[in-house]
C-alpha positions as CSV (number, residue, x, y, z in Angstrom):
1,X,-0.3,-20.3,16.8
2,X,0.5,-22.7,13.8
3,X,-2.0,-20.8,11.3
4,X,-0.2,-17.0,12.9
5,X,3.5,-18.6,11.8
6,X,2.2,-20.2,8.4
7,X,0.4,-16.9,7.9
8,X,3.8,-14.6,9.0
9,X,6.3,-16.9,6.2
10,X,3.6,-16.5,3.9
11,X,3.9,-12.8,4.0
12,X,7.6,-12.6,4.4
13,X,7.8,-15.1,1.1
14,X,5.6,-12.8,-0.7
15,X,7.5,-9.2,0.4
16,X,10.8,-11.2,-0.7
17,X,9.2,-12.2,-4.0
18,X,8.2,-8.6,-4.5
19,X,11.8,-7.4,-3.8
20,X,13.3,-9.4,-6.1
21,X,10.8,-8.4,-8.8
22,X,11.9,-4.9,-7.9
23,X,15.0,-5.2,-8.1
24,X,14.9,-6.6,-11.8
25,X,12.7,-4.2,-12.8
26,X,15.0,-1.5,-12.1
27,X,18.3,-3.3,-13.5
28,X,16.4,-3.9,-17.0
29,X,14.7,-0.3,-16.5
30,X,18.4,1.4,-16.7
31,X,19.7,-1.2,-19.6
32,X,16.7,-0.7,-21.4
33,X,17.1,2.9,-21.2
34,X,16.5,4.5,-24.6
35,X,17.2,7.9,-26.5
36,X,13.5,8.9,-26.9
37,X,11.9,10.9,-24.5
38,X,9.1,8.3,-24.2
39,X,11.4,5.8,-23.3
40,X,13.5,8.0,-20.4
41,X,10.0,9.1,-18.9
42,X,9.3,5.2,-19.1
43,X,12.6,4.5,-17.3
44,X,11.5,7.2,-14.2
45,X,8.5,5.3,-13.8
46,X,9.7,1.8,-13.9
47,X,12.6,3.3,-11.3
48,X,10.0,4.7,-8.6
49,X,7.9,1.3,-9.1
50,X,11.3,-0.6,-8.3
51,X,12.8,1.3,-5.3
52,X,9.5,1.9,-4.3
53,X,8.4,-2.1,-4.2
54,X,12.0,-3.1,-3.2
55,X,12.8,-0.9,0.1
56,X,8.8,-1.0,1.1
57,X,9.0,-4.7,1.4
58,X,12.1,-4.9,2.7
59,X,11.0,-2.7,5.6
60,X,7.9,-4.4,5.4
61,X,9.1,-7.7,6.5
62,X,9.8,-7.0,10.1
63,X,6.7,-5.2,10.7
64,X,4.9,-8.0,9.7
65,X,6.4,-10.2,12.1
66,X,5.9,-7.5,14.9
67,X,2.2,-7.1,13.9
68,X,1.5,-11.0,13.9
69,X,2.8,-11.5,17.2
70,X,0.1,-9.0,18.2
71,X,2.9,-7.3,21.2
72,X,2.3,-4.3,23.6
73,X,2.8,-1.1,22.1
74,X,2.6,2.7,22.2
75,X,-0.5,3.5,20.7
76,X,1.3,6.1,18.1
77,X,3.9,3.7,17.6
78,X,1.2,1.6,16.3
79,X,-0.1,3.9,14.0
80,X,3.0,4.3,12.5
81,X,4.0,0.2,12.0
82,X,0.4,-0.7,10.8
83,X,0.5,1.9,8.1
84,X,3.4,1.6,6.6
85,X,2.3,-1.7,4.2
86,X,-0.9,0.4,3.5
87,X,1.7,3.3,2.3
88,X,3.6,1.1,0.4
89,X,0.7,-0.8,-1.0
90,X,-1.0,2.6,-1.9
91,X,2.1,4.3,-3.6
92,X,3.0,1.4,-5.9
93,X,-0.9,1.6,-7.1
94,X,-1.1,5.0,-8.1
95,X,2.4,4.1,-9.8
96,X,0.6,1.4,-11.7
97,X,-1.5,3.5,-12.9
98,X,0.8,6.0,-13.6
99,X,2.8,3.8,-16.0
100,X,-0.2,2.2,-17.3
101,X,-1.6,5.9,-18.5
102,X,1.9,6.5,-19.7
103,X,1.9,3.8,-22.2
104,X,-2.0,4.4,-23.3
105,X,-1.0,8.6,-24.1
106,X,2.4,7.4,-25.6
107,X,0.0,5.4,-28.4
108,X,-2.8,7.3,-27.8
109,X,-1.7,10.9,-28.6
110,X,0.7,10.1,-31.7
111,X,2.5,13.2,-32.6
112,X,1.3,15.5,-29.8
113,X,2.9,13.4,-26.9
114,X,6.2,15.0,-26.5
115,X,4.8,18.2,-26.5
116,X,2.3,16.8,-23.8
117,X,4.7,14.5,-21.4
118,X,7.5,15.3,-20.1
119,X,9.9,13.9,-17.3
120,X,8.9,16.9,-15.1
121,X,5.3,16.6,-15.3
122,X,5.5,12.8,-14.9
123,X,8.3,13.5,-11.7
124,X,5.2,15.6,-10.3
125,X,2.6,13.4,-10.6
126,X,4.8,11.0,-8.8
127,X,5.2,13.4,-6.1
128,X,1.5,14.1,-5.9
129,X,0.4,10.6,-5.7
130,X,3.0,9.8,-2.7
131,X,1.4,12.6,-1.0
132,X,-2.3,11.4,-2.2
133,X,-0.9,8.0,-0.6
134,X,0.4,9.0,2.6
135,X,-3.2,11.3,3.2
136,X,-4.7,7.5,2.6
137,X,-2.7,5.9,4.9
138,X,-3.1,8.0,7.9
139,X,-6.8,9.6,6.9
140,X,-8.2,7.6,9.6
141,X,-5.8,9.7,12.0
142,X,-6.5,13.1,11.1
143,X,-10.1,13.7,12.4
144,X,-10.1,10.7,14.5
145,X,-9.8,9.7,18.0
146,X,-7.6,7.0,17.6
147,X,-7.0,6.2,21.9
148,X,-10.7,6.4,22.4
149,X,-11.5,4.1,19.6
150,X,-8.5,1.5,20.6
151,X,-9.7,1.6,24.5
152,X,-13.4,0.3,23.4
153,X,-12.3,-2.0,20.8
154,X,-10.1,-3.5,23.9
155,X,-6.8,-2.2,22.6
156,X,-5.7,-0.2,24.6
157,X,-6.7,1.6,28.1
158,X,-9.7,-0.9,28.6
159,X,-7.6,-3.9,29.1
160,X,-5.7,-1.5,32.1
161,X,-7.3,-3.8,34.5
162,X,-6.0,-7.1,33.1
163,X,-2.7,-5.8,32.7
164,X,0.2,-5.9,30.0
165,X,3.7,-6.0,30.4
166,X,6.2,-4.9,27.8
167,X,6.2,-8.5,25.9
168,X,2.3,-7.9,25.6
169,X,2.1,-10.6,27.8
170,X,-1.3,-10.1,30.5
171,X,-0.1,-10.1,34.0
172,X,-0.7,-8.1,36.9
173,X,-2.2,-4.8,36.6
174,X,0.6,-2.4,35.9
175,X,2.3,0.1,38.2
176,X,0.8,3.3,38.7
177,X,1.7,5.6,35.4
178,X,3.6,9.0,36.0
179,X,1.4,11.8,37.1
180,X,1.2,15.1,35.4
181,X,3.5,16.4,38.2
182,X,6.2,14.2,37.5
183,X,7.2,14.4,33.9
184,X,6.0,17.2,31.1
185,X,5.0,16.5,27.8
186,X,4.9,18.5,24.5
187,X,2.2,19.3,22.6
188,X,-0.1,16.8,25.6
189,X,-3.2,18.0,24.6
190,X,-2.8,17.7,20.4
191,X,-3.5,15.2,18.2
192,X,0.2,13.8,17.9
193,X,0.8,14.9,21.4
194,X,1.4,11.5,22.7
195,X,3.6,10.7,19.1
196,X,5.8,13.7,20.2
197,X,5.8,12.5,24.2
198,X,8.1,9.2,23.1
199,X,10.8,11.6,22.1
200,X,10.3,14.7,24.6
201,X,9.1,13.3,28.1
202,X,11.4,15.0,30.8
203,X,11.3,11.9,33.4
204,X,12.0,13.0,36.6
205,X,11.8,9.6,38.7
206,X,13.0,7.3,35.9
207,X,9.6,5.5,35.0
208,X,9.6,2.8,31.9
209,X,8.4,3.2,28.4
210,X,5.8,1.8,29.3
211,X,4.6,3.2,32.5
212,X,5.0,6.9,31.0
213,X,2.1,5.8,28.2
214,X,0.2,3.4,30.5
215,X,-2.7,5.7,29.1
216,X,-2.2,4.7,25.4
217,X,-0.8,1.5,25.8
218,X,-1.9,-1.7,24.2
219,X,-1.6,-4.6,21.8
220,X,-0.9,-4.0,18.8
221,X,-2.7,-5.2,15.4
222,X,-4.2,-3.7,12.4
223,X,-8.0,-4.8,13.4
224,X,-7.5,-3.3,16.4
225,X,-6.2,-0.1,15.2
226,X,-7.6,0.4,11.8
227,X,-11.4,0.8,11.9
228,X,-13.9,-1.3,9.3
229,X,-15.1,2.2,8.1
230,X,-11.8,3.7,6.9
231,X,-11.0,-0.1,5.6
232,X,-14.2,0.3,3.4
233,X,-14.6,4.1,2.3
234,X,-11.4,5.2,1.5
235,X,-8.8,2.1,1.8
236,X,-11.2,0.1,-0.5
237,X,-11.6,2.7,-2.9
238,X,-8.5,4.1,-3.0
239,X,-6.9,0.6,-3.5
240,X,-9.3,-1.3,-5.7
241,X,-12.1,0.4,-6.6
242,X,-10.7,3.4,-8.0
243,X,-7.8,1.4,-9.8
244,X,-10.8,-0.7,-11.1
245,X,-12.6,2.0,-12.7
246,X,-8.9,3.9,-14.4
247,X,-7.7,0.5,-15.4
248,X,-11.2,-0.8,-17.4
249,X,-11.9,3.0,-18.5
250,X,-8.2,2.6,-20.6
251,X,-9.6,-0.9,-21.8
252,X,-12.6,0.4,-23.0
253,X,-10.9,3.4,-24.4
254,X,-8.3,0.6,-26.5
255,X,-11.1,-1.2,-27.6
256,X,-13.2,1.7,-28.7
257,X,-9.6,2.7,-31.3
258,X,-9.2,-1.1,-31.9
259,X,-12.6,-0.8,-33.4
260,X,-12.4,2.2,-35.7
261,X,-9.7,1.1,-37.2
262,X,-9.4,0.8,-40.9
263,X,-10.7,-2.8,-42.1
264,X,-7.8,-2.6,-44.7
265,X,-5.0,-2.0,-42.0
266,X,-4.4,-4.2,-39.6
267,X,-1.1,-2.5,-38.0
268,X,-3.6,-0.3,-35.9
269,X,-4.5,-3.7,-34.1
270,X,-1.6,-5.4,-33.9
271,X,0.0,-2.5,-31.8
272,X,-2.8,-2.1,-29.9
273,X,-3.0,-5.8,-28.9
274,X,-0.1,-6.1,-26.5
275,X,-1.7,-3.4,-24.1
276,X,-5.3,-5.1,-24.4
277,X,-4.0,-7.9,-23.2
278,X,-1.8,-7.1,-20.3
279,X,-4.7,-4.8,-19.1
280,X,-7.2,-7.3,-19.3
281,X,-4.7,-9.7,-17.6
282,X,-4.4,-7.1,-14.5
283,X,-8.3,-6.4,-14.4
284,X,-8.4,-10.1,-14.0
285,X,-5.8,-10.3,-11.5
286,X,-6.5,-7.0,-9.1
287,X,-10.5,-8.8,-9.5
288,X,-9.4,-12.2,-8.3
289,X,-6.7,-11.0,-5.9
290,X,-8.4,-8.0,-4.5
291,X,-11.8,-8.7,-4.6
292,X,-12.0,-11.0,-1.6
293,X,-10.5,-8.9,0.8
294,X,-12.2,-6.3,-0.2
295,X,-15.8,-8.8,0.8
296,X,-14.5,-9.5,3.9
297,X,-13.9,-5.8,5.4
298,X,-17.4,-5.4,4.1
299,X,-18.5,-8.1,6.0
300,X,-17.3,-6.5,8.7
301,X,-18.9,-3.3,8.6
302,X,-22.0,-4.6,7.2
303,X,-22.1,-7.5,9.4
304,X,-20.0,-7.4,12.8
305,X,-21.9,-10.0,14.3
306,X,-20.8,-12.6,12.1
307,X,-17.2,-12.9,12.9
308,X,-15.1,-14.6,10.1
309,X,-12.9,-17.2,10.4
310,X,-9.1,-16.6,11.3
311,X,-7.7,-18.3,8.3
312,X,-10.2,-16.4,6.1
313,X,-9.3,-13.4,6.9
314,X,-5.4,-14.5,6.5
315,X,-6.0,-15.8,3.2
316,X,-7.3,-13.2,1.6
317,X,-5.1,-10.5,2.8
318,X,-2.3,-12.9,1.2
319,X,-3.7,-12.9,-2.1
320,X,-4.2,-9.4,-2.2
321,X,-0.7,-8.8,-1.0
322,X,-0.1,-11.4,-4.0
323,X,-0.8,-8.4,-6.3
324,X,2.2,-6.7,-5.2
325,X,4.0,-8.7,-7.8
326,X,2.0,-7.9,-10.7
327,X,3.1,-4.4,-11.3
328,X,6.8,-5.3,-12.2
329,X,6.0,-8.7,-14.1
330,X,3.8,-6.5,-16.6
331,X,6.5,-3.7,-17.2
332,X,9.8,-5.7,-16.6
333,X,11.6,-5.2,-19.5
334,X,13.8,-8.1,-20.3
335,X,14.1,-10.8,-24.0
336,X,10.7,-12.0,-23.2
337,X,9.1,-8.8,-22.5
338,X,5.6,-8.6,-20.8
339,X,3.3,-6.7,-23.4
340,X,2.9,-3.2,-21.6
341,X,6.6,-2.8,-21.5
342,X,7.3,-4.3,-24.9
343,X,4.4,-1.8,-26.2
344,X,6.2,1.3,-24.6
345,X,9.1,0.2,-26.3
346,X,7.8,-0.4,-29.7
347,X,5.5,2.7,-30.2
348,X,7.0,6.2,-30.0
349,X,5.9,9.9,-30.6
350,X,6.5,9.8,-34.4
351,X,3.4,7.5,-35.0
């Protein structure tokens, strides 16, 4: 119980940390706001990265709280609260890499950028990659049996006998749900059927919450919910590995100009500097932060009879929630100016 509370402030510390990284990011975003078009398509990006981190954590907060305590739910309400941090988490990588791009095409392509970004296209590709994240989020959902899954991972329906109560406590077994006779629900028999029931259940003999989905209720928790398959093959790789691979492929691509660069001129390098190093510092950081959560829902697909233990698996979804700050600290724009923001700054289309 000690390890669960030390584990919830530790994630409440960590979303407010992010929020107020946000929030900087887009009050120096507007007052750094230039003429340049460069600099206003920078400003859109920094914007969605702030609003974006800031209201995501904020909501966030309580549903980490509600998921730590492990209570009874709806198993579509559950679906909903345990993916909204993978949303968020999602969204504000593809924005990294959004902005990260942006600043290697703003020195990379010289002359030809204006003609090539614009504020619309960019506003796009931030539409596209919210819709890319919320496909992540919910993939698992979408050709999945999510109530037959939660029953024999004990979630749901197989813990019937032992009984839970609307606290999640385990009482009694539970009065005898509704039958089909005695209250209609739309869409039953589809996949978001029992989604659509919490809102449009006609109750005829005034039965609880909780008695009308008896049949998809459980406790509620992401490793009951969220399957070590869809945490390895398309949350892993949509989250690190694929960041991985867009982030070093922009490294190499800077290092490959910082090398054919005249011996005679060193401006070339100096410019190019500031970005090598804040890439190689995120590389570093989504390696170390990411990396070992990454292991450990490997470990438990690869090996599920080795469990791991509790505060393993609590400190290493921390430090990879610790990444969550390291989009705004590189492109906060303030005096003392992290390098990928100072860079976007610096260079613009007439080089």
């Amino acid at each position: 119980m000690q390890l669960m509370w030390l584990y919830t402030v530790g994630q409440c510390v960590l979303s407010l940390g992010v929020i107020g990284m946000s929030v900087r990011l887009c009050v120096s975003g507007v007052r750094g706001e230039g003429n340049s078009r460069g600099a206003s398509v920078s400003t859109c990006l920094r914007l969605c990265l702030g609003w974006v981190g800031a209201v995501g954590n904020a909501v966030s907060v309580p549903i980490y709280i509600l998921l730590n305590l492990r209570s009874a739910q709806c198993l579509y309400t559950c679906i909903i609260l345990v993916s909204c941090p993978l949303l968020v988490r999602q969204f504000k990588m593809f924005l990294l890499l959004l902005l990260t791009l942006h600043v290697h095409l703003q020195h990379r392509l010289g002359n030809r950028y204006a003609a090539v970004v614009t504020r619309r296209r960019i506003l796009c590709l931030v539409l596209l990659t919210w819709l890319a994240s919320v496909l992540t989020a919910f993939a698992q959902y979408i050709s999945w049996n999510a109530q037959d899954t939660w029953i024999t991972s004990g979630g749901g329906g197989g813990t019937a006998g032992l009984g839970l109560d609307e606290e999640g406590n385990w009482t009694t077994p539970p009065p005898k749900h509704p039958g089909p006779q005695d209250r209609s629900v739309i869409g039953q028999y589809l996949p978001y059927g029992g989604f659509l029931s919490k809102f449009l259940v006609a109750d005829l003999h005034n039965f609880t919450y909780a008695e009308i989905h008896s049949n998809h209720w459980g406790v509620c928790a992401p490793d009951l919910v969220f399957s070590p398959e869809f945490m390895v093959y398309v949350y892993g790789v949509t989250v690190f590995l694929l960041p991985l691979i867009v982030l070093l492929t922009i490294y190499l691509d800077l290092m490959c100009i910082m090398s054919k660069a005249a011996p005679g001129s060193l401006e070339p390098l100096k410019r190019s500097s500031p970005q090598s190093q804040s890439l190689a510092l995120s590389l570093l950081l989504l390696v170390l932060l990411g990396l070992p959560c990454h292991i450990s829902h490997a470990l438990l697909l690869f090996a599920p009879g080795n469990p791991q233990p509790l505060w393993v698996t609590s400190l290493v979804t921390l430090l990879f929630q610790a990444y969550g700050l390291v989009p705004p600290i590189l492109f906060m724009q303030t005096s003392n100016s992290a390098p990928l923001s100072r860079l976007d700054t610096e260079v613009s289309p007439s080089h």
